[in-house]
N, C-alpha and C positions, 0 to 999 in steps of 0.2 A: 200675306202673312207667312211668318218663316218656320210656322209649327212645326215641320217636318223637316226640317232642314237642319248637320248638325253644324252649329256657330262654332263651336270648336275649332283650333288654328291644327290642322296636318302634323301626326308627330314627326317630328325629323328623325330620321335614319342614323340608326346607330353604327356608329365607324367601329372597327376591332381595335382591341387595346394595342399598346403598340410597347414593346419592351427595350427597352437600350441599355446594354451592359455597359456597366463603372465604366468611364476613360480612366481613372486614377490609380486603376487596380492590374492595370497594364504592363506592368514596370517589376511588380513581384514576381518571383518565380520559387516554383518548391525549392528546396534544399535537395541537393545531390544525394542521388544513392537513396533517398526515403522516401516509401509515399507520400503522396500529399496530405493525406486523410491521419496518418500518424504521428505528423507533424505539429499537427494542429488538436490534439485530444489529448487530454491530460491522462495519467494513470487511473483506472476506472478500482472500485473496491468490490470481488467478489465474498459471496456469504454461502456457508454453508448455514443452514438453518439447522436451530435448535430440535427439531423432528427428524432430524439426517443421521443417519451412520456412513458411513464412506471410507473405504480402506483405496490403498494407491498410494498416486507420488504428486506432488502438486509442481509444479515449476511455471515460472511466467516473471513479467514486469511491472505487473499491475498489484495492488494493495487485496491482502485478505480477510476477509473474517469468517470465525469459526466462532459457531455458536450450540453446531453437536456433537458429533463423536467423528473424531479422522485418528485412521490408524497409517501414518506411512510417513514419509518426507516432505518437505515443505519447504521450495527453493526459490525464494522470490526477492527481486529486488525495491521493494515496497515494502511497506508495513504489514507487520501480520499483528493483529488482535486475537486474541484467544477472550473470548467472553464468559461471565462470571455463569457456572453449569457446564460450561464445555468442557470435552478432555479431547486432550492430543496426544499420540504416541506415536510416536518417530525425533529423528534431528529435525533441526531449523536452522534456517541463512537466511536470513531479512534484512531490511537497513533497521528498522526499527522491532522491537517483541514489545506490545504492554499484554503480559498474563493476571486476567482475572477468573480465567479459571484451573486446568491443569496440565499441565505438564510431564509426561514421562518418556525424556530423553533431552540429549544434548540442544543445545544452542552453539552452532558451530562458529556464529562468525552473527555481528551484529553489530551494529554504529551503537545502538543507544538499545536496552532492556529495561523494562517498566513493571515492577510487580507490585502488583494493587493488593490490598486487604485484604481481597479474596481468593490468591492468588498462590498455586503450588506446584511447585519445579524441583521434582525428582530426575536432577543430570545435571552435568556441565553447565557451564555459564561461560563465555568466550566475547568478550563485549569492548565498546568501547569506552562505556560508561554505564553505569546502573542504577537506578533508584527503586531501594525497597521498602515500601508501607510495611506499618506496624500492624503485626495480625498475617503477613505473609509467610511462606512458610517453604524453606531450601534443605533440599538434601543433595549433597553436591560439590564438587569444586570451583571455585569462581575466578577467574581471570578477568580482569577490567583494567582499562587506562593501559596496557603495554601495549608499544609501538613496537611493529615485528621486530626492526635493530635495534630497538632502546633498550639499554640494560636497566635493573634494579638501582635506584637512588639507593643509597645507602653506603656501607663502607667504602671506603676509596683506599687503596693501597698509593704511600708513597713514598720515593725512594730515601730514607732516612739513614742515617751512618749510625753502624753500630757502636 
């Protein structure tokens, strides 16, 4: 009798895994002159949290939000949010501004500015287009839509006989 004996079949031995990298992926190579790592990651969106005060200069490439208190400059080529409570004090160069909360100082240079309901901009405005909600609120000069050589649409001088 095989009471003691265990019937069970021997487990077989386990082999290590075994890894083979892509053949297909052979062929890519980074782009010249850039990491590879920065090639491949989009613009990331930094926050200053609504609990933050923060004076300095901000500059980078990547997208911002403000959502507490920044006192300085603000140099980026990404979007900057300003959120509804926040305030800013310095210039700004973004591609894009939407202000939902405040502003005090210029907008130097901008593809596209966005000012929401909630939204107030004591300074310049230098843009390339603007959209302002009702309940917003400018103190300020605003330049939009001029091309650095475009002149003004408007009167045209021609040569006429007197």
């Amino acid at each position: 009798m095989a009471m003691w004996k265990d019937s069970a079949p021997a487990p077989k031995k386990a082999e290590p895994a075994r890894f083979d990298p892509p053949t297909h992926l052979h062929d890519l190579a980074a782009p010249q002159g850039a990491p590879a790592r920065a090639a491949e990651t989009p613009a990331r969106e930094s926050v200053i949290a609504a609990d933050l005060s923060i004076e300095g200069k901000i500059e980078g490439s990547g997208h911002i939000r403000i959502a507490g208190k920044f006192k300085g400059d603000v140099n980026v080529q990404g979007n900057l949010n300003i959120d509804q409570g926040a305030k800013v004090a310095g210039s700004v160069t973004a591609s894009k501004v939407i202000l939902a909360g405040e502003l005090d100082g210029n907008i130097t240079s901008a593809q596209h500015v966005e000012l929401l309901s909630s939204g107030a901009l004591n300074g310049d405005i230098k843009a390339g287009s603007l959209t302002v909600a009702a309940g917003s609120r400018i103190r300020g000069h605003v330049e939009c839509g001029w091309d650095k050589d475009a002149k003004p649409a408007g009167k045209t001088e021609t040569g006429g006989s007197a």
